[in-house]
LOLUM-860684 format. One record per residue: y, z, x of N, C-alpha, C, O in turn. Coordinates in steps of 0.05 Angstrom, whole numbers, padded with zeros to 5 digits, always signed. Each point is the difference from the previous one (the first is absolute). Layout:
N
YZXYZXYZXYZX ...
// end
This chain:
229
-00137+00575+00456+00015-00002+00025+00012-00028+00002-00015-00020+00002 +00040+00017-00003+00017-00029+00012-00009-00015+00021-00003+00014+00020 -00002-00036-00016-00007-00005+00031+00025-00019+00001+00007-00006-00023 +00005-00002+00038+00027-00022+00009-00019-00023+00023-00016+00003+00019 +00029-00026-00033-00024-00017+00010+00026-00019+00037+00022-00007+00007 -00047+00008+00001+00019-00011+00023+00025-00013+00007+00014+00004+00020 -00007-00025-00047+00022-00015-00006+00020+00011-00015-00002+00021-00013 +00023-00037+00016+00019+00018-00017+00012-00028-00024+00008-00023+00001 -00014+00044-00022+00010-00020-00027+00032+00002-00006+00010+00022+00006 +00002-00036-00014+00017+00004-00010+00007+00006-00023-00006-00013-00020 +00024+00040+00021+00004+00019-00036+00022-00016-00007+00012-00015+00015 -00006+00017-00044+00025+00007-00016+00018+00015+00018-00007+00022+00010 +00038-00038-00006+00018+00023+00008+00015+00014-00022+00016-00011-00016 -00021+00032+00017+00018+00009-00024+00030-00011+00000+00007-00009+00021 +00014+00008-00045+00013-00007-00010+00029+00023+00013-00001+00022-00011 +00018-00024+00026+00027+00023+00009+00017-00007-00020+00000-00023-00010 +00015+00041+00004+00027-00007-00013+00014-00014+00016-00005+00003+00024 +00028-00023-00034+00023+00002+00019-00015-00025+00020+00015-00012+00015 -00036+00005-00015-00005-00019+00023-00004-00021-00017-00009+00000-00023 +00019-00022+00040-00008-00034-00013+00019-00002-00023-00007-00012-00020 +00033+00025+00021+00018+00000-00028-00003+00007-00023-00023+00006-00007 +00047-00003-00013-00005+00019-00017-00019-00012-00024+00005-00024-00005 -00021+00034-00009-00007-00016-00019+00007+00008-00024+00006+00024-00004 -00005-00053-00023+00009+00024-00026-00009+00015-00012-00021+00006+00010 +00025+00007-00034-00007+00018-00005-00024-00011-00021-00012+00019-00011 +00005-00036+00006-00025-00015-00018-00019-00011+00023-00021-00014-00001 +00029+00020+00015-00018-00012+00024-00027+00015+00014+00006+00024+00000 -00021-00026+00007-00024+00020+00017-00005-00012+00028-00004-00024+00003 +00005+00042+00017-00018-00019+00024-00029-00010-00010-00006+00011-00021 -00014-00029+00031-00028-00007-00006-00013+00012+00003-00016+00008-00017 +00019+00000+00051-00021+00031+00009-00001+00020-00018-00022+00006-00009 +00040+00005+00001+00012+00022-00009-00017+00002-00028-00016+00018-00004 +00020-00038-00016-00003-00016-00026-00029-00001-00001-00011+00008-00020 -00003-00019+00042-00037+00005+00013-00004+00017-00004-00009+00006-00023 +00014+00014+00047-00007+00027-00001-00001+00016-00022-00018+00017-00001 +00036-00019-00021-00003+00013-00017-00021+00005-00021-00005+00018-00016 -00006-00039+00022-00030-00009-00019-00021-00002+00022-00021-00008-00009 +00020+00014+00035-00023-00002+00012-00022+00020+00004-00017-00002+00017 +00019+00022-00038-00015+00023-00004-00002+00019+00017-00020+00015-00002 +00041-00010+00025+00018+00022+00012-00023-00007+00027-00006-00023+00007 -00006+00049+00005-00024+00010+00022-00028-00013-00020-00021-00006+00010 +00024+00004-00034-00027+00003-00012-00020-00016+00004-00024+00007+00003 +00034-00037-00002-00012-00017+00008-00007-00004+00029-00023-00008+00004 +00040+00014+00017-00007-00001+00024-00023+00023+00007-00017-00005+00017 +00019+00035-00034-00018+00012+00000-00033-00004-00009-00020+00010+00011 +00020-00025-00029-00020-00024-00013-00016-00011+00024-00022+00008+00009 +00038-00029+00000-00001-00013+00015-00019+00009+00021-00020-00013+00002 +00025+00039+00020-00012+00021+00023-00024+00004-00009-00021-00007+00011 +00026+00022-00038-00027+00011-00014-00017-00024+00000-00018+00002+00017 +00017-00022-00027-00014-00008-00005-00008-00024+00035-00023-00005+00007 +00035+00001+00000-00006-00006+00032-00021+00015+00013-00020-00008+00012 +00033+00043-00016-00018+00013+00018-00035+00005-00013-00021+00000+00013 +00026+00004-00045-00027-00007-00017-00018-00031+00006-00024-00002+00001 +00047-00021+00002-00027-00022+00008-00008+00005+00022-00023-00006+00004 +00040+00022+00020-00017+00003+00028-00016+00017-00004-00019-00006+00013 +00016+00025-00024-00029+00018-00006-00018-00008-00020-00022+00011+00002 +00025-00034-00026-00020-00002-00011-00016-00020+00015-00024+00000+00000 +00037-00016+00012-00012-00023+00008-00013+00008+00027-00021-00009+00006 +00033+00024+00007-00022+00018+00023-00018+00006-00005-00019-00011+00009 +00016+00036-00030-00019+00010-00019-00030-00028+00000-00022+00000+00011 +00035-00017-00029-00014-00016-00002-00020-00017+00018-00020-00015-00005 +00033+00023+00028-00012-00021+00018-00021+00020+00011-00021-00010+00008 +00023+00032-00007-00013+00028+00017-00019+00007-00020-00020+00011+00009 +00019-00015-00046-00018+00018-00009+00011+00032-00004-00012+00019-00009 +00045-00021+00020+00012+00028-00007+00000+00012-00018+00021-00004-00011 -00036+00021-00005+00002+00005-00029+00021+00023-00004+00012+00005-00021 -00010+00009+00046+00025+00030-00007+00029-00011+00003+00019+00012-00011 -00014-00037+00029+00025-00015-00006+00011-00013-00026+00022-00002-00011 -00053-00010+00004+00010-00015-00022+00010+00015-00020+00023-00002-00009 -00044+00019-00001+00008+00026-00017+00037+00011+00000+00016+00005-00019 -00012-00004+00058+00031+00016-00005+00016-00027-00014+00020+00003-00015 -00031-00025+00021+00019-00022-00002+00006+00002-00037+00021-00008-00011 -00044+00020-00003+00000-00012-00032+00017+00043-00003+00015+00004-00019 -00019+00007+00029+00006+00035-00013+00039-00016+00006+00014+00003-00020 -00001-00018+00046+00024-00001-00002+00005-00024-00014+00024-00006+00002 -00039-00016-00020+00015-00015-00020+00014+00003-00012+00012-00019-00010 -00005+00051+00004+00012+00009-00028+00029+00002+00012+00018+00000-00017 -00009+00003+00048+00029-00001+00014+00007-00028+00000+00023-00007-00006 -00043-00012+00011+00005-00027-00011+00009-00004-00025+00020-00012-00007 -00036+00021-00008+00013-00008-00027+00027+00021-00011+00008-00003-00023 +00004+00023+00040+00022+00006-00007+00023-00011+00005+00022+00001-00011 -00035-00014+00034+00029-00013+00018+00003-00017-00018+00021+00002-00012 -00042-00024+00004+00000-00019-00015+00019+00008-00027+00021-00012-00004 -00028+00030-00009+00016+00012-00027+00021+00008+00007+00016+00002-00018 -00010+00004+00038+00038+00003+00009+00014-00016+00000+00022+00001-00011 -00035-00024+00026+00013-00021+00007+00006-00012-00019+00022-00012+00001 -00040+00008-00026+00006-00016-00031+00025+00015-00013+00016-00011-00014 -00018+00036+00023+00020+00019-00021+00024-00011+00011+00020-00007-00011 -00028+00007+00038+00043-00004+00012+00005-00025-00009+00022-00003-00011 -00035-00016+00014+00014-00026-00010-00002-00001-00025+00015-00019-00009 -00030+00035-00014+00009+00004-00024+00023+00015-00007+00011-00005-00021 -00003+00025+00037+00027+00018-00006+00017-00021+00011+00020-00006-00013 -00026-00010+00041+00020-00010+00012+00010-00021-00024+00025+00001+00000 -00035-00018-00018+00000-00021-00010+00021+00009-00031+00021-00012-00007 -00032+00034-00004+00013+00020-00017+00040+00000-00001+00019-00003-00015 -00029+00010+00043+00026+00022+00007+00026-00017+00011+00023+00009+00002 -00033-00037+00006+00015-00022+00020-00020-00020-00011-00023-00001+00009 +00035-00021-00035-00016-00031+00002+00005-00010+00026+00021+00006+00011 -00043-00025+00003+00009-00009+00019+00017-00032-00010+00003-00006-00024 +00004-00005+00036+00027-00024-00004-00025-00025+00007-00020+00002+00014 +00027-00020-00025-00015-00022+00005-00005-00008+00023-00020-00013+00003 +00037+00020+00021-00012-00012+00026-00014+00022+00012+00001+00000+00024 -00012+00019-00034-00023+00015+00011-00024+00007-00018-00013+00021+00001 +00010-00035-00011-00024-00002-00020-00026-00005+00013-00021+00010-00004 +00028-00031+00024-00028-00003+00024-00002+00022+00011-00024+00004+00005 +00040+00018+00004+00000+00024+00016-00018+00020-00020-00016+00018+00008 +00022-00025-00033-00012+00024-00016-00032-00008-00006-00017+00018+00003 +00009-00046-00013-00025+00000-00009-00012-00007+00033-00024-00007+00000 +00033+00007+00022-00015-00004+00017-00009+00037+00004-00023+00009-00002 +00043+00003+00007-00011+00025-00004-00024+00017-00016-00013+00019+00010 +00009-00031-00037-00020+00008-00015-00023-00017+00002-00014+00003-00020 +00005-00017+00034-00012-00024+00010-00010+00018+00031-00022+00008+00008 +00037-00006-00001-00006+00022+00025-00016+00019-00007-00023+00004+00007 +00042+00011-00027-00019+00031-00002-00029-00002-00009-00019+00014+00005 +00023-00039-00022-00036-00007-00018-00015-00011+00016-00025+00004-00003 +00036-00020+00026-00020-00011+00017-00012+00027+00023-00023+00004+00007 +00043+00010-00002-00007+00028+00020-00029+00005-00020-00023-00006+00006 +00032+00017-00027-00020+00013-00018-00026-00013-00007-00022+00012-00005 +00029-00042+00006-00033-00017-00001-00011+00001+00024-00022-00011+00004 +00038+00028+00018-00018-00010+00031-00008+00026+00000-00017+00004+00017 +00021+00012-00029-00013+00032+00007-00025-00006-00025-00023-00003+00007 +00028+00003-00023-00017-00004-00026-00031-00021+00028-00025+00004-00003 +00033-00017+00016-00020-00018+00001-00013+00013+00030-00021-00008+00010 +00039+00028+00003-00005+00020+00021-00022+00035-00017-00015+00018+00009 +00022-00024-00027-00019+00022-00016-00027-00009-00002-00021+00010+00007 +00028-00034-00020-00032-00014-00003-00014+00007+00020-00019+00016-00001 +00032-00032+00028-00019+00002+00023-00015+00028+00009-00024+00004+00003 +00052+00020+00001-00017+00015+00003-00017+00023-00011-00011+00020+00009 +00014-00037-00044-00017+00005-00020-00032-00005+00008-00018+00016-00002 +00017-00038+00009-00022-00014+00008-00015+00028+00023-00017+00016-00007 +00033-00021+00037-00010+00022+00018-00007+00024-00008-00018+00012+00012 +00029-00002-00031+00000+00033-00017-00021-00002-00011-00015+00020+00000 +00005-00044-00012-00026+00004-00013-00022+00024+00000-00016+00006+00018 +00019+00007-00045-00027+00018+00012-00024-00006+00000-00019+00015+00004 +00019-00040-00008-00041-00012+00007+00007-00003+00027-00016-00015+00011 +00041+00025+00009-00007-00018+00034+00027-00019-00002+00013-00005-00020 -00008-00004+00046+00025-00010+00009-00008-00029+00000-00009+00001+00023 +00006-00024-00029-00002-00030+00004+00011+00000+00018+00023+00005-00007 -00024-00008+00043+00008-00017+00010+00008-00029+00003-00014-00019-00008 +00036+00017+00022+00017-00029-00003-00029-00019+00019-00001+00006+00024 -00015-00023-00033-00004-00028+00016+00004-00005+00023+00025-00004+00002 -00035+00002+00023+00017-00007+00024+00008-00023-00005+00014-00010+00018 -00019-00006-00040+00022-00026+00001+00022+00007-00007+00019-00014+00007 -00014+00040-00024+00036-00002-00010+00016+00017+00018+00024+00003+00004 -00047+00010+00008+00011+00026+00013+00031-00011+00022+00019+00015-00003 -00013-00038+00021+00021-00012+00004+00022-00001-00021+00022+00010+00003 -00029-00024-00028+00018+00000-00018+00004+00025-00014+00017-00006-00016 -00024+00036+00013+00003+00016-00007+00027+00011+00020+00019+00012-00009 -00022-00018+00037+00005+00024+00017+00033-00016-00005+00020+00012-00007 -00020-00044+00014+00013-00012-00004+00030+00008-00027+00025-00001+00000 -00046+00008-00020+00018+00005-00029+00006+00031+00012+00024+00004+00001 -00032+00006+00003+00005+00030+00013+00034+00005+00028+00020+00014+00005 -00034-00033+00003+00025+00004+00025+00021-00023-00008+00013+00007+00020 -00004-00019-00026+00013-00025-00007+00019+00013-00018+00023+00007+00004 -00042-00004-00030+00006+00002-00028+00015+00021-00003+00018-00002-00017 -00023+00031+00033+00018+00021+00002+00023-00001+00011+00018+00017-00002 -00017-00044+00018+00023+00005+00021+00021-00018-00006+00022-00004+00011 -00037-00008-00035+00017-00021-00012+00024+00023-00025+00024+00000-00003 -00038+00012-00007+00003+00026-00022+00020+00018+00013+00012+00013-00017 -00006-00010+00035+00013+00018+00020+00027-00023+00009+00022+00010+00001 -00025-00034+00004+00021-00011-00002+00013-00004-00014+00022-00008+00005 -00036+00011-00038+00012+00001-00024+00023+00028+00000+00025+00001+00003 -00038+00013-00007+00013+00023+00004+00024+00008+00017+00017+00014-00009 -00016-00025+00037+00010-00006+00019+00035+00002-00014+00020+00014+00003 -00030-00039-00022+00025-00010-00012+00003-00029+00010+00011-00003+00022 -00021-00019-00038+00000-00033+00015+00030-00011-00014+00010+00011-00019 -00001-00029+00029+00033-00021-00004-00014-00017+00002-00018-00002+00017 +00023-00021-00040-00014-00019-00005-00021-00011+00005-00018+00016-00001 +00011-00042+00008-00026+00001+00006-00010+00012+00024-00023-00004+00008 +00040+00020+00007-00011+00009+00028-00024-00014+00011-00024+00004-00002 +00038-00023+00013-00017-00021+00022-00001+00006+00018+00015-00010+00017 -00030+00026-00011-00012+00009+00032-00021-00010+00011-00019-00008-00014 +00018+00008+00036-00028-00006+00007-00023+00022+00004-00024-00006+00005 +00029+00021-00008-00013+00032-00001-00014-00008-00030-00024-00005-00003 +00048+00005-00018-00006-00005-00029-00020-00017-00006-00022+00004-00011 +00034-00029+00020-00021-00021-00002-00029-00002+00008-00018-00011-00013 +00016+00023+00036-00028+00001+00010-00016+00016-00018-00023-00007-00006 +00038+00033-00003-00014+00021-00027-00014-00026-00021-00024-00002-00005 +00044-00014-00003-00004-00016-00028-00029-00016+00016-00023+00006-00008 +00025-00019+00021-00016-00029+00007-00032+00026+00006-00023-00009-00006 +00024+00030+00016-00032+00015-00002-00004+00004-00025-00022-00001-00011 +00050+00007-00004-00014+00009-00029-00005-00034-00016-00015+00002-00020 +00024-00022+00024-00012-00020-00010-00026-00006+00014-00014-00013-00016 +00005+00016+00034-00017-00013+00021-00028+00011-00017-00020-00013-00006 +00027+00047+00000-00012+00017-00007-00014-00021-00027-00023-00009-00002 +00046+00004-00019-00015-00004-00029-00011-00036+00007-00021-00008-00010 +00032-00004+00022-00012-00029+00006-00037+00007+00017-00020-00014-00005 +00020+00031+00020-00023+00000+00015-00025+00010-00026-00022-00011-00005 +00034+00031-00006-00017+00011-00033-00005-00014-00012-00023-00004-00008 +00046-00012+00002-00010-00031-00033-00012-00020+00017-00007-00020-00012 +00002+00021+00039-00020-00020+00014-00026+00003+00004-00014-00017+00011 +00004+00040-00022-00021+00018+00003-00019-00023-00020+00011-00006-00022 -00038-00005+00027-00020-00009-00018+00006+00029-00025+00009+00023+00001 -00019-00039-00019-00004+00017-00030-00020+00015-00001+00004+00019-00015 -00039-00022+00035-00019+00007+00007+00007+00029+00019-00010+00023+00001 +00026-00032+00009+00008+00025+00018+00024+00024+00001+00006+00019+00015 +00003-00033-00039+00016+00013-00014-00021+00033-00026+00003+00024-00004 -00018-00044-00003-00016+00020-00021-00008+00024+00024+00005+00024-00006 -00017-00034+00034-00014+00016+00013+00019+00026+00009-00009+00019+00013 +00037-00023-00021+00006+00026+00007+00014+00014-00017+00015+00017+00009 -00019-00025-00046+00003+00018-00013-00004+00026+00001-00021+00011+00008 +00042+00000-00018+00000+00027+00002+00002+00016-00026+00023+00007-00004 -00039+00000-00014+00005+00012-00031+00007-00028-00013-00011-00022+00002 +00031+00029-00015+00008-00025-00023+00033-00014+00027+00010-00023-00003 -00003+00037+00018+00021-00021+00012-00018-00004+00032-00015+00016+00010 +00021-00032-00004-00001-00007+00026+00027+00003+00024+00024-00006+00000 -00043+00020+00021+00023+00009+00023+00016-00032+00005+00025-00001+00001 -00039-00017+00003+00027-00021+00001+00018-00008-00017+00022-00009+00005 -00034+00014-00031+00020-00003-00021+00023+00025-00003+00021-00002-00013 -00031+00024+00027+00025+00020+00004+00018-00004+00017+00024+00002-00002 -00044-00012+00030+00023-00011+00023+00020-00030-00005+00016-00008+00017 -00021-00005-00042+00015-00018-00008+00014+00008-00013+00022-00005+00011 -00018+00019-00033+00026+00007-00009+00012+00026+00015+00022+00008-00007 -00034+00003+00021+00014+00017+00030+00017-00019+00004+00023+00005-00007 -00028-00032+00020+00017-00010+00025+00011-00015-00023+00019-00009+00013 -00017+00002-00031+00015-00015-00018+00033+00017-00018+00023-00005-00004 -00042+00026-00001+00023+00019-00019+00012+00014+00028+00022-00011-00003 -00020+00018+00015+00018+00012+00032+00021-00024+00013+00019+00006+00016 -00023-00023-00021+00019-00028+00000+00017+00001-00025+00024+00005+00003 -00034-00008-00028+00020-00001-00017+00019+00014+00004+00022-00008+00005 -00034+00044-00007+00017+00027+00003+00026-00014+00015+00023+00002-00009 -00028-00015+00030+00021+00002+00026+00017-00023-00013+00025+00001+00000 -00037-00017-00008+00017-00024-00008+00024+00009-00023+00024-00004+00002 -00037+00016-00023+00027+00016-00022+00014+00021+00020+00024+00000-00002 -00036+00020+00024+00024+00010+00011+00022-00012+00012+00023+00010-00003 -00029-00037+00020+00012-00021+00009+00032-00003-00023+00024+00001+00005 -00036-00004-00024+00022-00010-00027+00020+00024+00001+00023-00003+00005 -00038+00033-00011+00014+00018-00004+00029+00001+00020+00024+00001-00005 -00039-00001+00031+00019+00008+00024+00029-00021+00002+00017+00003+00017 
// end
């Protein structure tokens, strides 16, 4: 399900004929020239999926949910299609139309996108790999449990503005406030004694070391869409 977040981002306007004069015939609009390599719906589809998966694994997690976490890992495999679409189009796109030297940032920011979407789900499986456990669900620590819910509501809504469709660095203050919890998030973790860090291992990863590259890789994502747009 889409959610539309209270603010409004600013899209790409598409490109009219006939408006802003004629251009030549060797010529491309930028938007236009973007779009063509931005891996169509696929990535923005990416994007949802995997938003609406960190808000259920990381729920999951905090509750001991084991029948959530479960749906969360049976729909990885729509994650990882979107993901394989999205490579294909900017592989046909790339094929079919070289892009021209001044959109070369448009293109590897794009594939930088799709791999980073894909490392944030990959690290959203883990987690609610962990909850699925069939020895029993590890609950989250009441020390992380803040920073969980934190990477949960933030982190999705940050993912959703991706999707949205962002124009440059979209400096919002909506935006901003997303970034500074998801930093707040990994500075308050690497402040953690080392002693108290062990105490809430979980298997071989630790829940804060998931909620660190949570709030770390959900920033990048946004930052290469930033480029794309």
């Amino acid at each position: 399900m889409t959610v539309v977040t209270s603010h409004a981002l600013r899209r790409r306007q598409p490109h009219r004929p006939g408006s802003g004069g004629v251009r030549g015939s060797n010529q491309h609009p930028l938007d236009v020239v973007a779009a063509s390599y931005s891996g169509g719906q696929d990535w923005e589809r990416l994007a949802i999926l995997t938003a609406d998966a960190l808000e259920a694994a990381a729920e999951a997690a905090v509750h001991g949910d084991r029948t959530t976490a479960r749906r969360v890992l049976r729909r990885s495999g729509g994650r990882k299609a979107a993901k394989i679409a999205a490579e294909s189009r900017v592989r046909t796109s790339l094929v079919q139309r070289p892009p021209r030297t001044g959109n070369l940032r448009a293109v590897a920011s794009t594939v930088l996108l799709i791999a980073d979407l894909g490392y944030v789900g990959d690290l959203i499986d883990v987690l609610a790999r962990q909850t699925a456990n069939a020895a029993g669900p590890h609950p989250v620590p009441q020390l992380l449990r803040g920073d969980v819910d934190t990477v949960r509501r933030v982190g999705a809504q940050r993912l959703r503005q991706v999707a949205e469709g962002l124009c440059g660095p979209a400096i919002d203050p909506e935006y901003l406030r997303v970034g500074c919890e998801l930093r707040a998030v990994v500075d308050h973790l690497n402040g953690l004694a080392p002693s108290r860090s062990v105490a809430i291992r979980v298997d071989r990863v630790t829940t804060g070391a998931l909620c660190i590259a949570l709030a770390e890789g959900v920033p990048t994502a946004s930052r290469h869409a930033a480029r794309v747009a």
